[in-house]
Each structure stands twice: as structure tokens, then as C-alpha cells.
N, C-alpha and C positions, 0 to 999 in steps of 0.2 A: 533791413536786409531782405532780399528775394532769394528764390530758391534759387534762380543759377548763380549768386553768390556763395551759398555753401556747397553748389555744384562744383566751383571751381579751387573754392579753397579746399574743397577731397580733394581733386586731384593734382593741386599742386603740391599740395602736403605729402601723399602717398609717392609719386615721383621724389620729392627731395628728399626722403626720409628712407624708400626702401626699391627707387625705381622701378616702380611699379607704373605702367601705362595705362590708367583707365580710359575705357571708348566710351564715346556718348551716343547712346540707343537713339535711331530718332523714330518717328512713326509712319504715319504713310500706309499707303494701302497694304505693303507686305512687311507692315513691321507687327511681330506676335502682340497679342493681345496681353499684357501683363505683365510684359516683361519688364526689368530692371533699369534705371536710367541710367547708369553706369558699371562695365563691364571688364574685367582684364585677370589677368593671372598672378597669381602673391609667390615670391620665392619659394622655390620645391615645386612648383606646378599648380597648385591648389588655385581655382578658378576662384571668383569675389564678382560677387554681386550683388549693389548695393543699390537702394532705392533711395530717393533723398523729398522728404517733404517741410512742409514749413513749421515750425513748434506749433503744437496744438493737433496739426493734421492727421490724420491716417488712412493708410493705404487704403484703395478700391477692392472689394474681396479678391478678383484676378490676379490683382497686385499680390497682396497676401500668399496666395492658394501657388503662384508661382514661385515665388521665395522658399515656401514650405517643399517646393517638389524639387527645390535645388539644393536646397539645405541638405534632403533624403539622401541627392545624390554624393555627399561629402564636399561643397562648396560652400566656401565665408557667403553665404544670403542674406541679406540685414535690410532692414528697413531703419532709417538713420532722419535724426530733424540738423545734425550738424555735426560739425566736422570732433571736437571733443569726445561725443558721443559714439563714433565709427573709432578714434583713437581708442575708447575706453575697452571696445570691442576687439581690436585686433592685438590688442595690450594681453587681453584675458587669453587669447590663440595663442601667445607666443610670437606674435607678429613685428609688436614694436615692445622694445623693453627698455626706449628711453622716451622724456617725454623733450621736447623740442621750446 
């Protein structure tokens, strides 16, 4: 499995489960330094931003130090290796309270 496989099983999962649209960040000269690969809004409003790496991985400090300053501001921020793992997560919010 590659990361844009668990890139795309989040967000087919999150659509079918709670329609939720995650965007895919891409880079480029004016994309932020550190930001999230995947971006969108969880029912009620609450923003989600979720980082997705390979098992074993972990985030770049930027990566990190951004998630932490999103989280500050009352958004789902997570850095995630797979789609179970983001479930387990949005399970404990209140997010999803069944499992699929």
C-alpha cells in the first residue's frame, strides 16, 4: 500500500460515512510550508485536518508545529498512518459512532 492509497480510502470513507469533502493540498511554490494533505469541514462546522503518512513514518517538525497550531485553534488536526486510525480518532470526537 502507498500513501495515496490511504489518501484516498480517508476520503472515500469520510464522504460515505459522514459527507464530508476532503481537499487535497498540493505544493507549488505558494502552497504553505507544512500544511496538511487533506483539508475540509466535519458536521457543525469544525474544520479537519489531517496529515496522512506511511506506518512507521512521522511527520517533518513544520508538519507537526502546523497541526499543533490548528489543533490551538479548535480543529480535528491529526497526523494519521491509515484510515482505522483517523476512524479511531473521530470515533473518540463524537464524529462517527458507528464502525462500517
Amino acid at each position: 500500500m502507498k500513501e495515496r492509497d490511504i489518501v484516498k480510502k480517508i476520503r472515500t470513507e469520510l464522504l460515505d460515512r459522514l459527507g464530508v469533502r476532503l481537499h487535497k493540498a498540493t505544493g507549488g511554490p505558494y502552497g504553505e510550508i507544512g500544511a496538511s494533505d487533506l483539508y475540509g469541514t466535519l458536521p457543525g462546522g469544525r474544520a479537519v485536518y489531517v496529515e496522512v503518512k506511511m506506518p512507521g513514518k512521522k511527520g517533518r517538525p513544520e508538519q507537526v508545529h502546523w497541526l499543533e497550531a490548528e489543533a490551538k485553534m479548535g480543529a480535528v488536526a491529526v497526523l494519521v498512518t491509515s484510515w482505522d486510525e483517523l476512524q479511531q480518532i473521530l470515533s473518540t470526537e463524537g464524529y462517527l459512532t458507528t464502525t462500517k
